[in-house]
C-alpha positions as CSV (number, residue, x, y, z in Angstrom):
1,X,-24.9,-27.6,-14.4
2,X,-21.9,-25.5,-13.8
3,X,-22.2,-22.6,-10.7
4,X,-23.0,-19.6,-11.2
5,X,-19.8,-16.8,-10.6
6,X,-20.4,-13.4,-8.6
7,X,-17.3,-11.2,-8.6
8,X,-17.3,-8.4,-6.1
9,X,-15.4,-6.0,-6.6
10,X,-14.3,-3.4,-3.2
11,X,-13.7,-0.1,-4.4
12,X,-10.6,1.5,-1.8
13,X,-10.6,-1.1,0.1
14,X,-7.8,-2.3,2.2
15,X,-7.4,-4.7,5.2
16,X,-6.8,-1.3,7.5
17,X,-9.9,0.3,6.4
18,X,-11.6,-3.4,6.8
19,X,-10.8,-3.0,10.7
20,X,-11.5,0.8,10.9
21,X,-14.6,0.5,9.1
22,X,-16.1,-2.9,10.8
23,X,-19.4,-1.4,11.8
24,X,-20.4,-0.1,7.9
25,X,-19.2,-3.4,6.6
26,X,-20.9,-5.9,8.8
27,X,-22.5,-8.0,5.5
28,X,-19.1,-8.4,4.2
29,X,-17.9,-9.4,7.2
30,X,-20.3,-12.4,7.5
31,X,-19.6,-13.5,4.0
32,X,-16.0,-13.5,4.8
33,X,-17.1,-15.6,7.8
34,X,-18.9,-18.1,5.9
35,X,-15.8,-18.2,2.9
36,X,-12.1,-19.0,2.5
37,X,-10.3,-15.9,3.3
38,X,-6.8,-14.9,2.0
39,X,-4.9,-13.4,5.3
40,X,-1.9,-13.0,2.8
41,X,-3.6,-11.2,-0.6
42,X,-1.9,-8.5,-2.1
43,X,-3.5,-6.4,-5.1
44,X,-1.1,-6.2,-7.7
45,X,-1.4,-2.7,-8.3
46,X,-2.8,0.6,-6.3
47,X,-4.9,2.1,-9.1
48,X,-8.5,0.6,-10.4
49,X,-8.0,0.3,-13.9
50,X,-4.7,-1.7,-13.3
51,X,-6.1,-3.7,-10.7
52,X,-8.8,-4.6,-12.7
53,X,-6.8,-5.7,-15.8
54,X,-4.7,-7.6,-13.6
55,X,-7.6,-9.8,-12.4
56,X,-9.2,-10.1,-15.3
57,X,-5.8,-11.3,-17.1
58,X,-4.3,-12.8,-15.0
59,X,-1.0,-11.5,-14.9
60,X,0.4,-7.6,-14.5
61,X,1.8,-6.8,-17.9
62,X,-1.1,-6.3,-20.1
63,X,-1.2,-2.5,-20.3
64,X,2.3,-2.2,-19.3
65,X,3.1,-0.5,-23.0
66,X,0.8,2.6,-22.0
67,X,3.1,5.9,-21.9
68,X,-0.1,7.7,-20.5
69,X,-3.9,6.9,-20.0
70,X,-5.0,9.6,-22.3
71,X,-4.4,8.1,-25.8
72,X,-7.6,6.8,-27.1
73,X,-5.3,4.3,-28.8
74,X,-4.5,2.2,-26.1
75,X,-5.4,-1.2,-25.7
76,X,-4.3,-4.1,-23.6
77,X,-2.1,-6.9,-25.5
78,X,-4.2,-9.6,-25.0
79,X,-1.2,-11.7,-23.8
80,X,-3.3,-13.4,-21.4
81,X,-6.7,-14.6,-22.4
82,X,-9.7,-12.4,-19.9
83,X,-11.3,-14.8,-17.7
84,X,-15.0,-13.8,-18.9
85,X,-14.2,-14.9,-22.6
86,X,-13.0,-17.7,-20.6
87,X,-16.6,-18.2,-19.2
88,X,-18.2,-16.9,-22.4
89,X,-16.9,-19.6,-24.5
90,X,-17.9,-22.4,-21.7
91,X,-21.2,-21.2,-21.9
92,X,-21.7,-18.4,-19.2
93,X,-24.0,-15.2,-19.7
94,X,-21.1,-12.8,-18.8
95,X,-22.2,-9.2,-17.4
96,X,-20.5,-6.0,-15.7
97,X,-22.9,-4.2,-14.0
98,X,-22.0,-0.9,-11.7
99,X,-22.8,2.1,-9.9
100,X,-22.9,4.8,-10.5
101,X,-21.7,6.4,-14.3
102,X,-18.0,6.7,-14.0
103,X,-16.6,9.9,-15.8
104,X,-14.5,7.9,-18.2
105,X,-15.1,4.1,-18.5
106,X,-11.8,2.7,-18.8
107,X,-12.3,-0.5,-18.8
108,X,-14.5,-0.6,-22.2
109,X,-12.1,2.4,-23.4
110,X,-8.6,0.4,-23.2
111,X,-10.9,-3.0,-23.8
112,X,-9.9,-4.4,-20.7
113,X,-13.3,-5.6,-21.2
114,X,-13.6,-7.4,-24.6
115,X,-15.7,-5.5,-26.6
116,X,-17.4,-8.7,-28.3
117,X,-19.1,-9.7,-24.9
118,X,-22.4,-7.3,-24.0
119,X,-21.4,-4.2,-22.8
120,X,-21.1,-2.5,-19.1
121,X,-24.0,-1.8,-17.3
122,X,-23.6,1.5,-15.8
123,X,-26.4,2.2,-13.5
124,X,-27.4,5.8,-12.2
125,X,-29.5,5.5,-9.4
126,X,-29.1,2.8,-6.5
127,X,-32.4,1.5,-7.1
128,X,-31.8,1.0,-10.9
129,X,-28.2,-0.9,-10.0
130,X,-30.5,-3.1,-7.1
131,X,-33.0,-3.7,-9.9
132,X,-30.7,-4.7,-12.6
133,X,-28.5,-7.0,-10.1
134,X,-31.7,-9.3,-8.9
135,X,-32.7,-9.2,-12.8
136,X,-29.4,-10.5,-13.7
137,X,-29.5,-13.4,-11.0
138,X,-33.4,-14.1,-11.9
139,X,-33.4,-14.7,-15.2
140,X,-32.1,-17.5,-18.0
141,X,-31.6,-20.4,-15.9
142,X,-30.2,-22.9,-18.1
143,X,-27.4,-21.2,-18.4
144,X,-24.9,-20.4,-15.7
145,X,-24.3,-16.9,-14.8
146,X,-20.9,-14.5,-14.6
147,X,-21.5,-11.2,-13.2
148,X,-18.8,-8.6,-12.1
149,X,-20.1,-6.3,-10.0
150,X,-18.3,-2.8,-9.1
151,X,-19.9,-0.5,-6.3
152,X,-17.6,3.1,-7.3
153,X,-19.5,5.0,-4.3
154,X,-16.3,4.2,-1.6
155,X,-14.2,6.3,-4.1
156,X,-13.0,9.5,-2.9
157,X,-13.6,11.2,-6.3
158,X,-17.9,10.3,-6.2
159,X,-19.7,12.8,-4.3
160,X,-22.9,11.8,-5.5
161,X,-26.6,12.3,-3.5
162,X,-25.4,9.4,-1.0
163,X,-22.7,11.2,0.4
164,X,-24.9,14.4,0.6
165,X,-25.9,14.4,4.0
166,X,-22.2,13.4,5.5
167,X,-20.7,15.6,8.2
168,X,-17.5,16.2,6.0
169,X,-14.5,14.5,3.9
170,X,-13.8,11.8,6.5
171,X,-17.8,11.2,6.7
172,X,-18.1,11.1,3.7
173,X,-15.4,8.2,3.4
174,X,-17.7,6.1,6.0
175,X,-21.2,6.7,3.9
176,X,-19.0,5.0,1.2
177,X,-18.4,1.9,2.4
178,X,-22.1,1.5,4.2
179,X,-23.5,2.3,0.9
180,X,-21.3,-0.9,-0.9
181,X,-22.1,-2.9,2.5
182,X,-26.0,-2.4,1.2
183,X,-24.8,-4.1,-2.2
184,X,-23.5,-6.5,-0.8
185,X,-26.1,-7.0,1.5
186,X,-28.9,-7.3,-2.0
187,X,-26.8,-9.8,-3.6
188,X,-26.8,-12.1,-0.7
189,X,-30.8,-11.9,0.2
190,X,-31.0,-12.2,-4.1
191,X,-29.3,-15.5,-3.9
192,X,-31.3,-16.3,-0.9
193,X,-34.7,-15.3,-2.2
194,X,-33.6,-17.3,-5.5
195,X,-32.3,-19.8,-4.1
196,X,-28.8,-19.7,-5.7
197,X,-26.6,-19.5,-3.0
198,X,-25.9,-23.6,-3.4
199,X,-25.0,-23.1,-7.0
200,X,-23.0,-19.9,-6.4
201,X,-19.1,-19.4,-6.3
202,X,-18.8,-16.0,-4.6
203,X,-15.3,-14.0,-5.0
204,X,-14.5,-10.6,-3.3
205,X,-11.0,-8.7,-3.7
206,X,-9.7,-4.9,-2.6
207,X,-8.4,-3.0,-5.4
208,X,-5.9,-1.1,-3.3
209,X,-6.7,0.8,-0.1
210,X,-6.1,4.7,0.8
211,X,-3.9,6.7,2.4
212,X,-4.0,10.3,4.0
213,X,-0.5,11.3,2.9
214,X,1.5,9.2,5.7
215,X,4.3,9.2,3.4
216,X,4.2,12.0,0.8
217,X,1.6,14.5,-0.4
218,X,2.1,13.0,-4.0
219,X,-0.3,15.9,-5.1
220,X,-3.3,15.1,-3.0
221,X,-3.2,11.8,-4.5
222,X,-4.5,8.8,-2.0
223,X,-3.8,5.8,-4.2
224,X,-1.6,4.8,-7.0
225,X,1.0,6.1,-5.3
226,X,4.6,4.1,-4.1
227,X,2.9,0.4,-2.9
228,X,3.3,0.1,0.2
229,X,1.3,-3.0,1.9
230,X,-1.1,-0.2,3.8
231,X,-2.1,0.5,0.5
232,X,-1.6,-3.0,-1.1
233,X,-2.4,-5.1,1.4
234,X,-6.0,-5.7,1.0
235,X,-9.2,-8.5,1.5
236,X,-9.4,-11.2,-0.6
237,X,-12.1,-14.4,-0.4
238,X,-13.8,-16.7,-2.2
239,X,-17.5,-18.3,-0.8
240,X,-17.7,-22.1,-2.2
241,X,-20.7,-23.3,-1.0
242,X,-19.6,-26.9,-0.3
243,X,-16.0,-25.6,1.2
244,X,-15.9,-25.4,4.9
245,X,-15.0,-21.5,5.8
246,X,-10.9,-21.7,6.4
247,X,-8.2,-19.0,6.5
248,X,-5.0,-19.2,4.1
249,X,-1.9,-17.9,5.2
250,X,-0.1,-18.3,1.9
251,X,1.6,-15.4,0.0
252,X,-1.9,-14.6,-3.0
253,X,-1.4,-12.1,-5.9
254,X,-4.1,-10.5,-7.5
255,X,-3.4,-12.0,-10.7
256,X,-3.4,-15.4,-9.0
257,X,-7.8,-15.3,-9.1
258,X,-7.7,-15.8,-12.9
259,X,-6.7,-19.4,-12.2
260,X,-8.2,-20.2,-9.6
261,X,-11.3,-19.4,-10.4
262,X,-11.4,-21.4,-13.4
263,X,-10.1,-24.6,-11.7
264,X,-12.9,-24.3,-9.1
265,X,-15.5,-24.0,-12.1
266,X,-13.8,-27.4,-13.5
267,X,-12.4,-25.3,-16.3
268,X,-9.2,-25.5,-18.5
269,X,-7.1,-22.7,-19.2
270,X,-3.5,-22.7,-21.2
271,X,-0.6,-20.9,-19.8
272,X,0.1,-17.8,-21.1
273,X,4.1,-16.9,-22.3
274,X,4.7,-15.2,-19.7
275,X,7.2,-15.4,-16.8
276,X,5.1,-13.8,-14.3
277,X,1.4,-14.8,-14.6
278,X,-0.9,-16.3,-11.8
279,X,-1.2,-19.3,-10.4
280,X,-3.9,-21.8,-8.8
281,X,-3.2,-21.1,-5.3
282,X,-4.7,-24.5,-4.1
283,X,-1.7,-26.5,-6.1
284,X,1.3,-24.0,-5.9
285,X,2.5,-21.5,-3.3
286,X,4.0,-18.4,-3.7
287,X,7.5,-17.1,-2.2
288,X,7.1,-13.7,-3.1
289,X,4.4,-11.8,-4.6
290,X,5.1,-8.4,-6.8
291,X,2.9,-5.2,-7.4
292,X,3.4,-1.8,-8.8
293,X,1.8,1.8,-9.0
294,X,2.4,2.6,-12.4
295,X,2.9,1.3,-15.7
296,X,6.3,0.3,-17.0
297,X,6.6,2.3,-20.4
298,X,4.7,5.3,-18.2
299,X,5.0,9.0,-18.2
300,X,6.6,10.2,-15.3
301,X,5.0,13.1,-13.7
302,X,6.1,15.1,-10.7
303,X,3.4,13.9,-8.1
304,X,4.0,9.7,-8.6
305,X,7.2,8.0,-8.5
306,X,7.5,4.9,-10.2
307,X,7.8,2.5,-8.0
308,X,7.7,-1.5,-7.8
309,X,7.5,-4.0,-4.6
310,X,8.7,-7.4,-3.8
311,X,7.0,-9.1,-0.6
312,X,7.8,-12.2,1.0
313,X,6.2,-13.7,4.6
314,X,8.1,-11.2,6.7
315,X,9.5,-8.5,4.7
316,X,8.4,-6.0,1.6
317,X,11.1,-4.1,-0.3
318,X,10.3,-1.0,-2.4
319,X,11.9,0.9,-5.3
320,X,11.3,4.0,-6.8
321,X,13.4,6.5,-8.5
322,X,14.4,7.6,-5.0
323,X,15.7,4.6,-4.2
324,X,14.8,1.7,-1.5
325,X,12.7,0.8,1.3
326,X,12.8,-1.8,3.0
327,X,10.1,-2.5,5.5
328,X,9.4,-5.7,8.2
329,X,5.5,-5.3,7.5
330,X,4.4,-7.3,10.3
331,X,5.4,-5.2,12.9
332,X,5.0,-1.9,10.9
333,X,1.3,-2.5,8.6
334,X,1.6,1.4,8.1
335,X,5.8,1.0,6.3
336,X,6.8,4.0,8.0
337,X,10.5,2.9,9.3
338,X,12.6,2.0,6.5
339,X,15.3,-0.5,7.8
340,X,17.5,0.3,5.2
341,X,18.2,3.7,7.1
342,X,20.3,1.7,9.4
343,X,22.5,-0.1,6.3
344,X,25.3,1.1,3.8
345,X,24.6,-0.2,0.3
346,X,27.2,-0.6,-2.4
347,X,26.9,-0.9,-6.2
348,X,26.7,-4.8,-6.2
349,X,23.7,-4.5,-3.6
350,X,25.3,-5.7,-0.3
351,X,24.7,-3.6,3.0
352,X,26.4,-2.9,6.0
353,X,24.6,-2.2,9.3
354,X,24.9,0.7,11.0
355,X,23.1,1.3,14.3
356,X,23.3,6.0,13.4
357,X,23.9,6.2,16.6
358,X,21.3,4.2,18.9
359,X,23.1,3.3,21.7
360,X,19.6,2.5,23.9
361,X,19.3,-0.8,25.2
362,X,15.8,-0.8,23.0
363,X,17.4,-0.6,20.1
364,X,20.3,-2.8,20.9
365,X,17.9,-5.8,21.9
366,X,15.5,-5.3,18.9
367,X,18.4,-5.0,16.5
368,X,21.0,-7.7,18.0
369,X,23.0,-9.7,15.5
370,X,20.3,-12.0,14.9
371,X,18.1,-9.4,13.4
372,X,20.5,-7.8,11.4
373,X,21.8,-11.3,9.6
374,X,18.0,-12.0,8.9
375,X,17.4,-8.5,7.4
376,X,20.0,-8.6,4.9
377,X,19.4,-13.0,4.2
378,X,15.8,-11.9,2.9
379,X,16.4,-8.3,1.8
380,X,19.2,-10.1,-0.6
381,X,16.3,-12.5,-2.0
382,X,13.7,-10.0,-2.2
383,X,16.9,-7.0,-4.1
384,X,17.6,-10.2,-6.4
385,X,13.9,-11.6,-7.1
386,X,13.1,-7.8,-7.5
387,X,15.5,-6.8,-9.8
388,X,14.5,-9.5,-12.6
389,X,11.2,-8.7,-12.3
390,X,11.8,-5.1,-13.6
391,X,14.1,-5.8,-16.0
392,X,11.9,-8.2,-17.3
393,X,9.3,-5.8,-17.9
394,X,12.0,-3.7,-19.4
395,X,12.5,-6.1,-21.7
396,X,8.7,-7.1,-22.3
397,X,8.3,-3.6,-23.7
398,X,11.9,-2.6,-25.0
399,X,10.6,-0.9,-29.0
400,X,8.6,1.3,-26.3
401,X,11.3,2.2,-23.6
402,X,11.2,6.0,-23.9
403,X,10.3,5.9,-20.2
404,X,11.6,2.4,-18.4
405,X,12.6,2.1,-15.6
406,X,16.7,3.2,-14.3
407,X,17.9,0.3,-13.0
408,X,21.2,2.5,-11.0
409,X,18.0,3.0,-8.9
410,X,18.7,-0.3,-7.0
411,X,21.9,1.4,-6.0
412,X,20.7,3.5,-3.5
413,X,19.1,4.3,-0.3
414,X,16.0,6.4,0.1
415,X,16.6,9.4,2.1
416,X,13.9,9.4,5.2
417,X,13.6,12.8,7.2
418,X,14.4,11.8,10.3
419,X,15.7,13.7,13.9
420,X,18.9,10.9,14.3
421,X,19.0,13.7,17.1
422,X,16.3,16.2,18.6
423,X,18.4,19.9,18.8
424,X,18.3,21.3,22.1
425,X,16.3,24.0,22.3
426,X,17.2,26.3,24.8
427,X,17.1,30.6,25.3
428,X,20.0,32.9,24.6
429,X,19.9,33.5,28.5
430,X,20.2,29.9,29.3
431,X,22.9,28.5,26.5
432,X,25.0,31.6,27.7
433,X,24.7,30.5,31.0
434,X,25.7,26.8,30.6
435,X,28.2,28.4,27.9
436,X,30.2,30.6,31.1
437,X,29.6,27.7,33.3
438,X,31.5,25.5,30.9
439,X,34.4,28.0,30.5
440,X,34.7,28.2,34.1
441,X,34.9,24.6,34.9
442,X,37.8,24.3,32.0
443,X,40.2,26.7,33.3
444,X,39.5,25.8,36.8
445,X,40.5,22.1,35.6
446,X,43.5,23.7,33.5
447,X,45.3,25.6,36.0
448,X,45.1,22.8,38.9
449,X,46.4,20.2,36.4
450,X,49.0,22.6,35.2
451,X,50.0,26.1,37.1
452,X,48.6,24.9,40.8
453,X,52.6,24.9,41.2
454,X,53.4,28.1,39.6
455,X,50.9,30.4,40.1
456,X,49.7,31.3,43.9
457,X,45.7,30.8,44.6
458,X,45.2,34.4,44.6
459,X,46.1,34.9,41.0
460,X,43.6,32.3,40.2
461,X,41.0,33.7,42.0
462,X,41.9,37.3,40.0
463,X,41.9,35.4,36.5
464,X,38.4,33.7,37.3
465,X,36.8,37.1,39.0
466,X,35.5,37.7,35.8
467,X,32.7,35.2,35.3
468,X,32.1,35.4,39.5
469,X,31.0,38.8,38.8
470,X,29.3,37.9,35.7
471,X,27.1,35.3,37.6
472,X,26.2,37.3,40.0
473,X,24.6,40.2,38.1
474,X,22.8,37.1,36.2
475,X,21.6,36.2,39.9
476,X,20.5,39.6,40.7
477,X,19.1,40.5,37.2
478,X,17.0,37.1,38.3
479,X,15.5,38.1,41.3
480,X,14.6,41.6,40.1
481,X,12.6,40.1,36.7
482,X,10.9,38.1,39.7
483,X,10.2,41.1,41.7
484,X,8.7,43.1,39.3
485,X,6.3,39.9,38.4
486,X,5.3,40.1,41.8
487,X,4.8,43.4,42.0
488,X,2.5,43.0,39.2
């Protein structure tokens, strides 16, 4: 009999918020313990819907013709085939089940799930969601099970009766992911209890993770903004119960599951038409994985650039309408020092280093020659790999391109704001001061280099009476401010 599949699905959840949060996740943490874990993943996108799509799919284009998300009308191409028809037609029972009642359910909306499989499950209560989980995975045994399951509650936007008794915002964000971390927690003792967990294959991925407006305040927004790898950069495993638990270092996409799912479930799947679709990651490797905030064919609105990423093993290159980043995400998870700041660009893409003016020995040993040549070898790749990725979705959708993408944007640098140098701030009194003092020194240094022959010492001393006098009422206006404080 084929295993059963349980796909877990962790709502705003990235590998920084996996470290900050360790003590309210400690059941995902030991399934990731017991599983092969992706140290590599990156979602493919940094908004649900498209995340979601993507996995299901298996590739990043399906909704791509989308000018906005509020046409009813919209629905995915079907490009790629979903991965639970895939199951449905090899026999599974195939099942979303989540928690709690979304506003607007997308995913049946823009049939990201097909509509000829049994609908979503959308559960009020916790104990209804428990109750219809260890239903799902007790029931109909000669048939292998596939169930999606989707915990909303770590979402900013849910401020249901579980978040009720936090202390504020930022509590609230922690009662999130303990309330998923119970889910999690009922699956496992369900499999346990009926005794599945042999004939299980258990997968996990982060959406996208969060941000507090490190970058930009995008309108409040805290995903699907730019992708930057805090946001992108998230957990990924998969729990075979006859693997041995293992950590991958490859580059893994999103839209890689898809296949590699199947092939662990022994099934067959034909390769779509298009250029960028997932692969199995246990036969092929990835040099450089993409992802995106917003659609291609998209609206632009004035809170979200769109923006697309390239990321190799070292480095991750942005670009929005502003322009690009270039970031060596190893060293900075958070992408706050765009390397590019330190490089000309020109119209055929090639840069020039400039060190601005950091003269410091830090800078000089951090940035030597070595670094520089390496920056611009895999910035070159990643411009290049980059750039045909977008103008392939260009192209993909070009009867819709009201709103593509401007490819001059690959011409420029983004702007940072940045103090190249820190203004001295100093008090009238004081910047006078050094200002007299200055003027002093110069004519002093004038005269002996030019009129020490011509003109006798006395004259000097007449010509430079002025400022003697000036600094000493200065002196004297001193001590009497510090007399008076005395005083008082």
């Amino acid at each position: 009999m084929k295993k059963n599949l349980i796909v877990l699905h962790l709502e705003s959840l990235s590998n920084f918020l996996l470290d900050i949060y360790q003590d309210e996740l400690r059941s995902l943490r030991e399934i990731m313990a017991k599983s092969i874990r992706f140290r590599n993943f990156f979602t493919s996108a940094t908004s649900s819907d498209m995340a979601d799509c993507d996995f299901f799919y298996g590739n990043s284009f399906e909704m791509d013709h989308f000018s906005t998300f509020d046409d009813i009308e919209n629905k995915v191409t079907g490009r790629g085939k979903n991965l639970f028809t895939i199951l449905d037609e090899a026999g599974y029972r195939t099942r979303v089940v989540g928690h709690p009642v979304p506003w607007m359910d997308d995913l049946t909306k823009f049939h990201i799930w097909p509509p000829d499989l049994e609908p979503i499950k959308w559960c009020q209560s916790e104990e209804g969601f428990f109750e219809t989980i260890s239903s799902d995975l007790g029931k109909d045994a000669d048939r292998p099970l596939a169930l999606f399951i989707w915990d909303l509650r770590s979402h900013h936007y849910h401020r249901g009766p579980h978040k009720q008794n936090a202390c504020n915002g930022f509590g609230a964000i922690r009662v999130g992911y303990s309330h998923i971390d119970r889910t999690i927690n009922h699956i496992w003792r369900t499999l346990e209890k009926n005794n599945l967990l042999d004939d299980t294959l258990i997968v996990g991925f982060g959406d996208h993770g969060d941000e507090l407006w490190c970058h930009s305040l995008n309108g409040g927004f805290c995903h699907a903004i730019e992708p930057y790898t805090s946001i992108i950069s998230t957990p990924a495993f998969i729990y075979e119960p006859e693997g041995d638990p293992r950590d991958i270092d490859d580059l893994v996409s999103l839209i890689d599951l898809r296949n590699t799912i199947t092939k662990l479930l022994g099934l067959t799947v034909a390769d779509d038409d298009l250029e960028a679709s997932g692969i199995n990651v246990f036969e092929k490797k990835n040099e450089i994985v993409y992802s995106r905030n917003l659609l291609a064919n998209q609206r632009p609105n004035k809170w979200l650039l769109k923006s697309y990423a390239a990321t190799n093993k070292d480095y991750h290159l942005v670009v929005s309408e502003l322009g690009l980043e270039l970031f060596a995400y190893r060293v900075d998870p958070g992408n706050h020092n765009n390397l590019l700041s330190f490089f000309d660009i020109d119209s055929s893409g090639d840069i020039t280093f400039s060190n601005r003016g950091a003269f410091h020995i830090h800078f000089r040993r951090i940035m030597s020659d070595v670094q520089v040549e390496d920056i611009k070898r895999h910035f070159q790749v990643l411009y290049e790999a980059l750039r045909r990725n977008v103008e392939y979705r260009n192209r993909l959708f070009s009867d819709k391109g009201n709103f593509r993408f401007d490819m001059r944007n690959f011409q420029k640098v983004r702007s940072r704001k940045y103090y190249w140098k820190y203004p001295r701030c100093i008090s009238w009194r004081r910047a006078k001061y050094i200002l007299m003092k200055d003027v002093e020194r110069q004519i002093r240094q004038t005269f002996r280099q030019t009129f020490r022959q011509t003109f006798p010492v006395r004259v000097l001393r007449k010509m430079l009476r002025p400022i003697r006098e000036w600094e000493k009422g200065r002196k004297s206006r001193c001590s009497d401010i510090g007399q008076k404080k005395l005083k008082v």
